[in-house]
TITORKE-110831 format. One record per residue: x, z negated, y negated of N, C-alpha, C in turn. Coordinates in Angstrom, 1 decimal, decimal comma, m for minus. Atoms other than C-alpha are relative to their C-alpha. Example, Ala and Ser with C-alpha at 12.3 -4.5 7.8 and 13.67 -1.06 7.14 Angstrom:
REC      nX      nZ      nY     caX     caZ     caY      cX      cZ      cY
REC     0,9     0,0     1,2    12,3    m7,8     4,5     0,9     0,0    m1,2
REC    m0,9     0,0     1,1    13,7    m7,1     1,1    m0,8    m0,8    m1,1
//
This chain:
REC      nX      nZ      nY     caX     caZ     caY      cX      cZ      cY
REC     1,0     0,8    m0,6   256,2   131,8   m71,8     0,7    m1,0     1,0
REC    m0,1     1,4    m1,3   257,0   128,3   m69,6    m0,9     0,0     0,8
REC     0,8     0,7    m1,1   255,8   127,3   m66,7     0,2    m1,4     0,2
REC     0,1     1,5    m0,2   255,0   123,8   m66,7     0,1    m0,7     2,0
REC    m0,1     1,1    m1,5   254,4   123,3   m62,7     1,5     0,8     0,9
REC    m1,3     0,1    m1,4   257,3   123,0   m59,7    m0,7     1,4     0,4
REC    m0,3    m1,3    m0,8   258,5   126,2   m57,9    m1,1    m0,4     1,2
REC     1,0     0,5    m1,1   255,9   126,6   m55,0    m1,4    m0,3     0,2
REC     1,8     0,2     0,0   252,7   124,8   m56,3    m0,7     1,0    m0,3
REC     0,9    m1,4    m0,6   249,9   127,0   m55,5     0,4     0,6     1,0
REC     0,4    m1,2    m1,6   250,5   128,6   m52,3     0,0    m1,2     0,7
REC     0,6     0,5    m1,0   249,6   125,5   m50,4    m1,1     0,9     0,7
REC     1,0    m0,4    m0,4   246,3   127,3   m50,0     0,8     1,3     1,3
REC    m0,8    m0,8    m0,7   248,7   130,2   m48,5     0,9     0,0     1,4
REC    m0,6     0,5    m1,4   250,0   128,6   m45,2    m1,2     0,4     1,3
REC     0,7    m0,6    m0,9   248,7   129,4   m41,8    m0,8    m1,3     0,5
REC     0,7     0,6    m0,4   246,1   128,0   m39,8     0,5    m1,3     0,3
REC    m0,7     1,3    m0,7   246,3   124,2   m38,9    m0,3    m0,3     1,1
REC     0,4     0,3    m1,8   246,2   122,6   m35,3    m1,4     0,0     0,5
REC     1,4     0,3     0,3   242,5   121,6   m36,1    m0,5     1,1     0,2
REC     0,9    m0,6     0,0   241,4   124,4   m37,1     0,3     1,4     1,4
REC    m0,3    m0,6    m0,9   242,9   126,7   m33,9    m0,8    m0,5     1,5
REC     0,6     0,5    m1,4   241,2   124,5   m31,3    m1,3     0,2    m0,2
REC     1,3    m0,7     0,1   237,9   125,4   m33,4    m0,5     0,7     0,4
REC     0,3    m1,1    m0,4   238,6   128,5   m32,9    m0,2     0,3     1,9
REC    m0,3    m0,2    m1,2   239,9   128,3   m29,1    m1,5    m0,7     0,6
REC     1,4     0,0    m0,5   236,6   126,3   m28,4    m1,4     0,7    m0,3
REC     0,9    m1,0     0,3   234,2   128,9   m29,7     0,0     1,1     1,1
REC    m0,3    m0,9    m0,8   235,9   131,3   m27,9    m0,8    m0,2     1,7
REC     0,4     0,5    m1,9   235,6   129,1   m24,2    m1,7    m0,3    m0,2
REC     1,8     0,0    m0,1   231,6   128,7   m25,6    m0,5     1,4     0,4
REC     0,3    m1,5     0,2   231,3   132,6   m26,0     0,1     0,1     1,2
REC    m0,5    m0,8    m1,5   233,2   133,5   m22,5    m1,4    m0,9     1,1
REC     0,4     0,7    m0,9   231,4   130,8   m20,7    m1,8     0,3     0,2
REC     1,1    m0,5     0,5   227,9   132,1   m22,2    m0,3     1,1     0,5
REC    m0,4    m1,7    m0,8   229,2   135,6   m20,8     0,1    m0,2     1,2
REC    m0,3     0,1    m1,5   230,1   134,6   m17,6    m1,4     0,7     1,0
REC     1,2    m0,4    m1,0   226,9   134,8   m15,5    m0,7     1,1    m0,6
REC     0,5    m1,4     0,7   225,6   138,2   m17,7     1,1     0,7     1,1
REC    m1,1    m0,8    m0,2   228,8   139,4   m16,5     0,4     0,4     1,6
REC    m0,1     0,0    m1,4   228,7   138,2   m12,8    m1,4     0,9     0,5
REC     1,1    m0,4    m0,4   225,3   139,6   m12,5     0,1     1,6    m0,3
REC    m0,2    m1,7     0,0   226,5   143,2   m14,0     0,6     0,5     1,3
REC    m0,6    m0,7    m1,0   228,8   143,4   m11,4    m0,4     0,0     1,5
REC     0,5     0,3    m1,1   226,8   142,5    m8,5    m1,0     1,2    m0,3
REC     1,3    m1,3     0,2   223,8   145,4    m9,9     0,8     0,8     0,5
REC    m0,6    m1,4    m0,3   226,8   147,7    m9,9     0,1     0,2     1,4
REC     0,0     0,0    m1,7   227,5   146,8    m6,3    m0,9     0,8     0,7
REC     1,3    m0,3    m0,9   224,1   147,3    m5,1    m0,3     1,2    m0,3
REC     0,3    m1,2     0,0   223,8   150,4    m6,7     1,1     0,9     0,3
REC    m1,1    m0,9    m0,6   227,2   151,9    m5,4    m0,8    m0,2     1,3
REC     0,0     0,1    m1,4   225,8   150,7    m2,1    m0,9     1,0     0,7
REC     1,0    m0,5     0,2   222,5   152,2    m2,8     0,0     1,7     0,2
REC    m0,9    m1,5     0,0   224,4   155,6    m3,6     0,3     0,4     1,4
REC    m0,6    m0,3    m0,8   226,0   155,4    m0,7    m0,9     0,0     1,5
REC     0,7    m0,4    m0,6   223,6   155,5     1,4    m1,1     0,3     0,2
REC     1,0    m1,3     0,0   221,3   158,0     0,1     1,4     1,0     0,2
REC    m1,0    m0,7    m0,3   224,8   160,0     0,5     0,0     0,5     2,0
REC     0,4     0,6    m1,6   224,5   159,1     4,4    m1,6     1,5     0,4
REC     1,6    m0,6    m0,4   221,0   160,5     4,2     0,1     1,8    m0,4
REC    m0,8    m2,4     0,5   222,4   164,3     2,7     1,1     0,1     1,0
REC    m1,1    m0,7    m0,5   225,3   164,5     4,4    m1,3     0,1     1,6
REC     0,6    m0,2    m1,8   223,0   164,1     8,3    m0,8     1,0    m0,6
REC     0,5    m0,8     0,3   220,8   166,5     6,4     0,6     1,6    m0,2
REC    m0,8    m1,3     0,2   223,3   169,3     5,9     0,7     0,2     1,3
REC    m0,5    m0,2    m1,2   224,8   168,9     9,2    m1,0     0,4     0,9
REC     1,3    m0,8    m0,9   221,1   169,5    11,0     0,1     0,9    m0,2
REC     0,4    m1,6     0,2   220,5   172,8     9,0     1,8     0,8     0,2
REC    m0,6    m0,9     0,3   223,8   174,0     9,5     0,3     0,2     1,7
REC     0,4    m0,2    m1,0   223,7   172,9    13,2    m0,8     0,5     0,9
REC     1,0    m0,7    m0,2   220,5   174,4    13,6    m0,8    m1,2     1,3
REC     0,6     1,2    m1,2   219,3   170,8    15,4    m1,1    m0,7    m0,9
REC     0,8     1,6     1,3   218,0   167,5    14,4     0,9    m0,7     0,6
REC    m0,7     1,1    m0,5   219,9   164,7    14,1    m0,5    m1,3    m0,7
REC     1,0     1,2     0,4   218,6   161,2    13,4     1,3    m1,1    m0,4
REC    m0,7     0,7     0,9   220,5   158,7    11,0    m0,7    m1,6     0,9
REC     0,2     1,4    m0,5   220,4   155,1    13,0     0,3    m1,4    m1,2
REC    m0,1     1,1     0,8   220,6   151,9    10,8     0,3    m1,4     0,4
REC     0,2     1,4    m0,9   222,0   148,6    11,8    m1,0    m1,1    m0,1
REC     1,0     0,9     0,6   219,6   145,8    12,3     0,7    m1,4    m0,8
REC    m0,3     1,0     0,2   219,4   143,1    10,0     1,5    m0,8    m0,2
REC    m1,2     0,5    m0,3   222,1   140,7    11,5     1,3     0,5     0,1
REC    m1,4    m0,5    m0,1   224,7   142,9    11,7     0,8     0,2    m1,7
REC    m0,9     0,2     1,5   227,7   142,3     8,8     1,3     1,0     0,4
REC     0,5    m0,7     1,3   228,6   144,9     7,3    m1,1     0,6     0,4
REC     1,4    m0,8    m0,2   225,3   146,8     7,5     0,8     1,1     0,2
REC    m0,5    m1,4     0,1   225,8   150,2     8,3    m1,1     1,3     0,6
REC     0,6    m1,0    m0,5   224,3   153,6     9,2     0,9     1,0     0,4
REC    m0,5    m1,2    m0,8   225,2   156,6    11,8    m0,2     0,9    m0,1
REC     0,9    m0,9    m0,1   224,4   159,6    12,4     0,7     0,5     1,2
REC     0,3     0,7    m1,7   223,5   159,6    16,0     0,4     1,5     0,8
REC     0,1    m1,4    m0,1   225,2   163,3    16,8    m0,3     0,6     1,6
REC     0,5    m0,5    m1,5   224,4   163,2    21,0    m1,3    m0,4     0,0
REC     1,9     0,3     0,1   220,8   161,9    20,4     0,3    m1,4     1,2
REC     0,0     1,3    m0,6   221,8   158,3    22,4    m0,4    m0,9     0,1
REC     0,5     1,7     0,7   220,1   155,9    20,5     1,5    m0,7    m0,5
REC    m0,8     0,9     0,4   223,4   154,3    19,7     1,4     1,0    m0,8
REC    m1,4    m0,1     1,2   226,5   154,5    17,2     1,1    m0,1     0,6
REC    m1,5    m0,6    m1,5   229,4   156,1    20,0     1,3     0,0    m1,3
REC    m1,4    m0,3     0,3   233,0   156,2    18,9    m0,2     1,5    m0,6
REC    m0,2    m1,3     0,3   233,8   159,3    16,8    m1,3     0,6    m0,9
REC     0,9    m0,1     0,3   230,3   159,5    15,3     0,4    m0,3    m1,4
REC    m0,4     0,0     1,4   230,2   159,8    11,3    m1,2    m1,8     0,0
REC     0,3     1,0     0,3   229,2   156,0    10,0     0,5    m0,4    m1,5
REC    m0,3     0,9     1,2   228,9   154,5     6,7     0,2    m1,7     0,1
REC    m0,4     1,3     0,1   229,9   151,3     6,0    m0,2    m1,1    m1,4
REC     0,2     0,5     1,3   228,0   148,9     3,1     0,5    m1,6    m0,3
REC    m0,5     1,3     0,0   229,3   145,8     1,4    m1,0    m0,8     1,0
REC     0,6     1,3    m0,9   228,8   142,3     3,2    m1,3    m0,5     0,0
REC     1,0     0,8     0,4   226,1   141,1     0,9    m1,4     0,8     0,2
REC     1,0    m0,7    m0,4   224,1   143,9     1,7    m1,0    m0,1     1,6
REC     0,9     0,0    m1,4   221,2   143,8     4,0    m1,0     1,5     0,2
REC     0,8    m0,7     0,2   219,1   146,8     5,1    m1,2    m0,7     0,8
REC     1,4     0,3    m0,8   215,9   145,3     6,0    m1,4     0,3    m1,1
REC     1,2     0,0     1,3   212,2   146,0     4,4    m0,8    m1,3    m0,3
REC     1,2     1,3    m0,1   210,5   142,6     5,1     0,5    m0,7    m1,2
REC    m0,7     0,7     1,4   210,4   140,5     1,7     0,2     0,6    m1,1
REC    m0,3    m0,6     1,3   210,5   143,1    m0,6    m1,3    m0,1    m0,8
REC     0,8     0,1     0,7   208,5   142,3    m3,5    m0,7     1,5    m0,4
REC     0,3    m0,5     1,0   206,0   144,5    m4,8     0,4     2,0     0,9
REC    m1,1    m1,0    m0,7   207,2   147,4    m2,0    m0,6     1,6    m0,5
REC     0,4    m1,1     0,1   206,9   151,0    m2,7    m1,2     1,0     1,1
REC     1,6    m0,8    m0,4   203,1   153,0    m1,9    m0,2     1,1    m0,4
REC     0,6    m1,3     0,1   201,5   156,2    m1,7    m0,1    m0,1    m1,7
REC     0,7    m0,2     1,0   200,7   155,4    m5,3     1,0    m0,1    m0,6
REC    m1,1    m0,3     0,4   204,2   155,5    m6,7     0,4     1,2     0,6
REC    m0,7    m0,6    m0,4   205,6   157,5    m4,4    m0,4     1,6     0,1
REC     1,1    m0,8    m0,6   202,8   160,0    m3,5    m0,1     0,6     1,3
REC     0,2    m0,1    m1,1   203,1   159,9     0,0     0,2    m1,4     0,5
REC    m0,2     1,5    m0,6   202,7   157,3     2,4     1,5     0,0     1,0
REC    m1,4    m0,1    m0,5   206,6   156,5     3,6     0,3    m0,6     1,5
REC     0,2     0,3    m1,2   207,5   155,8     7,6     1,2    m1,0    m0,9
REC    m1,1     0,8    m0,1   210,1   153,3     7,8     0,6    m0,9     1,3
REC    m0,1     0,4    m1,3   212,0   151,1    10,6    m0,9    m1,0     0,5
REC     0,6     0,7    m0,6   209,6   149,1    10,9    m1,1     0,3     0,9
REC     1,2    m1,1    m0,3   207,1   152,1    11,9     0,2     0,7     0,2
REC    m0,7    m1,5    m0,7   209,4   154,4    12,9    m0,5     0,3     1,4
REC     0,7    m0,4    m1,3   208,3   156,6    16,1     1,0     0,7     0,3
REC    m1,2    m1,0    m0,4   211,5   158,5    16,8     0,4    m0,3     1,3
REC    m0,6    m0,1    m1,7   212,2   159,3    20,7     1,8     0,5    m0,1
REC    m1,5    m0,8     0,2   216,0   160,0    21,7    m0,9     0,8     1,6
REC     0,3    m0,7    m1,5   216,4   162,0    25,2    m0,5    m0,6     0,8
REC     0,2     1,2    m0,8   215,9   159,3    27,0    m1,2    m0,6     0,2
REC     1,6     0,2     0,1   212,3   159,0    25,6     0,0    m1,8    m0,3
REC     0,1     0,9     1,0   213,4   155,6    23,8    m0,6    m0,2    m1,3
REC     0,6     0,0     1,5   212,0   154,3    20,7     1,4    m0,4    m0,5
REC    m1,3     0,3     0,8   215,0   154,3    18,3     0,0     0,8    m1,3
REC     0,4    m0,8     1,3   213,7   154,0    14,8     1,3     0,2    m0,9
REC    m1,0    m0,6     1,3   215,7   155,9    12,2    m0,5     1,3    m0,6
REC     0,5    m1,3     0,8   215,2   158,6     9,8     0,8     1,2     0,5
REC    m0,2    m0,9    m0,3   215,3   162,1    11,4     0,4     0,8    m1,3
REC     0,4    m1,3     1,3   216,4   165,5     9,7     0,1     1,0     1,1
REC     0,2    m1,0    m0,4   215,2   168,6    11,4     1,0     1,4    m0,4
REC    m0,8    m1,2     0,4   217,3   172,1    11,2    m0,7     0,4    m1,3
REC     0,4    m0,8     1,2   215,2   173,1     8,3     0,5    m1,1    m1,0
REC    m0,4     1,4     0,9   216,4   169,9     6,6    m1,2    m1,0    m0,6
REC     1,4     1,0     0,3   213,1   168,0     6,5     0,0    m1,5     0,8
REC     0,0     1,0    m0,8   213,2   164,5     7,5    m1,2    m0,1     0,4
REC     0,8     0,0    m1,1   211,2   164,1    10,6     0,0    m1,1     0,8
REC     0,5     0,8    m0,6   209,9   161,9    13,3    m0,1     1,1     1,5
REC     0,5    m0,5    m0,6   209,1   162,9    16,7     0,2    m0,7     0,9
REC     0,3     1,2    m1,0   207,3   161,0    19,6     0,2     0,0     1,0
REC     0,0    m0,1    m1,8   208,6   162,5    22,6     1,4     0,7     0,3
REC    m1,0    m0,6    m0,1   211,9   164,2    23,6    m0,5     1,3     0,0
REC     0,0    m1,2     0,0   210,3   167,5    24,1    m1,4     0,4    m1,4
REC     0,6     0,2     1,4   208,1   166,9    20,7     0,5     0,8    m1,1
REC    m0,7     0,3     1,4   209,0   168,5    17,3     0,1    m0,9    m0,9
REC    m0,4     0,8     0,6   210,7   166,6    15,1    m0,8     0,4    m1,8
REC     0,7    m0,5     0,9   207,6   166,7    12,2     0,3    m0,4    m1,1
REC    m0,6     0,3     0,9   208,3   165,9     8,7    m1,0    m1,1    m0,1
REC     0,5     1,4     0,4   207,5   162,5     7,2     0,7    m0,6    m1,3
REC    m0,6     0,6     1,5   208,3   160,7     4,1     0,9    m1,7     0,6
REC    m0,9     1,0    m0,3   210,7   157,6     4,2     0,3    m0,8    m0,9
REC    m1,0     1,2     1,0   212,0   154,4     2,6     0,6    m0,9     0,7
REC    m0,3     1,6    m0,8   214,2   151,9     3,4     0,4    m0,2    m1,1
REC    m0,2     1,3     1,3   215,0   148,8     0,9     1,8    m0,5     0,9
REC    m1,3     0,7     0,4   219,0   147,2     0,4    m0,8    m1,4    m0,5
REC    m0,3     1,5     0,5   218,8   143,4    m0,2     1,5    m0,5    m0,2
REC    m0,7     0,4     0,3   221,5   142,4    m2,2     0,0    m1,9     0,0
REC     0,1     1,4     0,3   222,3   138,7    m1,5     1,2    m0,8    m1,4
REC    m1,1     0,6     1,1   223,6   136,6    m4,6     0,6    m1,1     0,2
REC    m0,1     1,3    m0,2   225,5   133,7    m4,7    m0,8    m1,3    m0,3
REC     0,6     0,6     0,3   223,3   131,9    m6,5    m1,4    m0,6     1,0
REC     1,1     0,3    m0,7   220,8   132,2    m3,7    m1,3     1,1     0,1
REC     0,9    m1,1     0,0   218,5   134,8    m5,0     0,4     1,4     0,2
REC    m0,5    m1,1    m0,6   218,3   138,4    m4,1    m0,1     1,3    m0,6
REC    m0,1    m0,9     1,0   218,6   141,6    m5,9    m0,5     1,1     1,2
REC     0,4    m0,9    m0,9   216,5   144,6    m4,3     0,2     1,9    m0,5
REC     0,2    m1,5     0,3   216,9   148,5    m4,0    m0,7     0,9     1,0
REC     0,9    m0,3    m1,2   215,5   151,2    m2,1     0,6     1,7    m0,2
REC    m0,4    m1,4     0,0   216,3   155,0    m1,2    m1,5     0,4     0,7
REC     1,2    m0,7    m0,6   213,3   157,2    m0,4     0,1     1,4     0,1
REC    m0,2    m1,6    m0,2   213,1   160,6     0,8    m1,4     0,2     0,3
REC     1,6    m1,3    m0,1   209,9   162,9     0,7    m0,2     1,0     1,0
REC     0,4    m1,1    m1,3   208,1   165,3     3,1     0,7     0,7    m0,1
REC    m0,5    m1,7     0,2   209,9   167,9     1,3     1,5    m0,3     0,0
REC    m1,1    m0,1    m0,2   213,2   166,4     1,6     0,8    m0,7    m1,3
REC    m0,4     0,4     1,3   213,9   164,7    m1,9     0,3    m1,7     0,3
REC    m0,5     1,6    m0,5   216,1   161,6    m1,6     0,0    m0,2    m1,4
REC     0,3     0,3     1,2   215,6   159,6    m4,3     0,2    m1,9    m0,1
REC    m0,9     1,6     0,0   217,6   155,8    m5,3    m0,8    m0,4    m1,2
REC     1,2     0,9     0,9   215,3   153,1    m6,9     1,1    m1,1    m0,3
REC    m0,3     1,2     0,5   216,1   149,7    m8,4    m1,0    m0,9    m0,2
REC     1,0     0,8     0,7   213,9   146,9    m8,7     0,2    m1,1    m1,2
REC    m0,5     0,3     1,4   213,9   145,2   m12,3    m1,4    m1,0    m0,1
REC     1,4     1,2     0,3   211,9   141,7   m12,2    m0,3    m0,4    m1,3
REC     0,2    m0,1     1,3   210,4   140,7   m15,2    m0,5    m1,7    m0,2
REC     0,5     1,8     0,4   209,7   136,7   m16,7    m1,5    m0,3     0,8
REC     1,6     0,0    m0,7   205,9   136,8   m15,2     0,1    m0,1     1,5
REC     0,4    m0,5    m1,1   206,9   137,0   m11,7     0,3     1,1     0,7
REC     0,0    m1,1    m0,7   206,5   140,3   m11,2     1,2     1,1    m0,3
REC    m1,5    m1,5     0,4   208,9   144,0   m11,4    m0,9     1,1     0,1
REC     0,3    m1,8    m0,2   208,7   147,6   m11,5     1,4     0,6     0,5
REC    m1,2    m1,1    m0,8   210,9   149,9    m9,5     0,1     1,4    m1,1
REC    m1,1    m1,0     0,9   213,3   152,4   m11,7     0,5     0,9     1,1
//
C-alpha cells in the first residue's frame, strides 16, 4: 500500500494550544477569580467574627470557673464602644476597672461590642428569658458603683447585684459583636448566657427582604 500525502500531514490538528486561544482561557479564569473575590472576602470576615464571637463566650467560661472554684463572684467588665481593640476582663479585686495583671481578652479591630443598632435583637421569645445587658446592667463593685458587666456567682450562675453587701442574683444576658466591613456595612453576632448558666454564640444571617434570623 502507498501513501500518497507528505510525511506529517495530518497532525496539524495535533499541536498545542495557540496564543489566542490561551488568553481565552487566561481571561475566563481572571472572570471566574474576580467573580469569587467578594464571596471569598466576605467568608473570611464571617470567620473572623465568629472566632471573635468564640472568643468571647470563652471569656465568659473561663470568669465562670474561676468564681466557683474561688468560691466568690467575679464580674467580667467590657470595654465601651470606642475603645480599639475591644476587650473584656475579668475584674478579680471587684474595682470597677481592668488593673494590670487581671486576665483580659483581646478582640480584632473591626470588632465592636456594643448592642445599639442591632437589627431584629434577641427577646424573651427566642431566648426564653428576658436578657440584662450593658445597657441595663445593675452591677455594684465595693465601692457601691454602677459598673455594668456580666457577673458569675460561686455557684457559677451569672448574676447581678445592686449593692455591695447584696447577693449577686442570677440573670440572663446578651451582648451583640458588630463586625465592621470594609464595604461599610456591618455583620452582627451575639453571645447569650441563661439563668442557668448556658452560654450560647449566635449569628445573624440577613435575608433579600430586609429582614434576618439569628443561628
Amino acid at each position: 500500500m502507498k501513501f500518497t500525502g507528505r510525511r506529517g500531514e495530518g497532525l496539524a490538528s495535533e499541536t498545542g494550544f495557540s496564543l489566542a486561544d490561551l488568553l481565552v482561557v487566561l481571561t475566563m479564569i481572571l472572570i471566574v477569580a474576580g467573580m469569587s473575590m467578594p464571596s471569598l472576602a466576605r467568608t473570611i470576615e464571617n470567620t473572623r467574627l465568629r472566632g471573635a464571637t468564640q472568643k468571647l463566650a470563652s471569656a465568659f467560661q473561663d470568669a465562670r470557673i474561676r468564681a466557683t472554684q474561688d468560691n466568690t463572684s467575679y464580674e467580667v467588665i467590657l470595654s465601651a464602644p470606642g475603645i480599639s481593640p475591644s476587650q473584656a476582663c475579668l475584674d478579680l479585686d471587684d474595682d470597677g476597672a481592668c488593673d494590670k495583671g487581671e486576665p483580659v481578652t483581646l478582640l480584632p479591630s473591626e470588632v465592636k461590642l456594643t448592642n445599639l443598632g442591632v437589627p431584629a435583637p434577641l427577646d424573651a421569645s427566642a431566648l426564653g428569658f428576658s436578657p440584662v445587658s450593658l445597657e441595663n446592667s445593675f452591677m455594684r463593685n465595693q465601692q457601691n458603683l454602677l459598673v455594668p458587666g456580666l457577673a458569675w456567682n460561686a455557684l457559677g450562675l451569672p448574676c447581678q447585684k445592686s449593692s455591695p453587701a447584696s447577693p449577686c442574683t442570677p440573670v440572663g444576658w446578651v451582648q451583640y459583636l458588630q463586625f465592621q466591613r470594609p464595604g461599610g456595612d456591618i455583620a452582627y453576632s451575639a453571645v447569650t448566657v441563661s439563668p442557668t448558666g448556658r452560654i450560647r454564640t449566635w449569628m445573624y444571617i440577613p435575608s433579600g427582604n430586609g429582614n434576618g434570623s439569628w443561628l
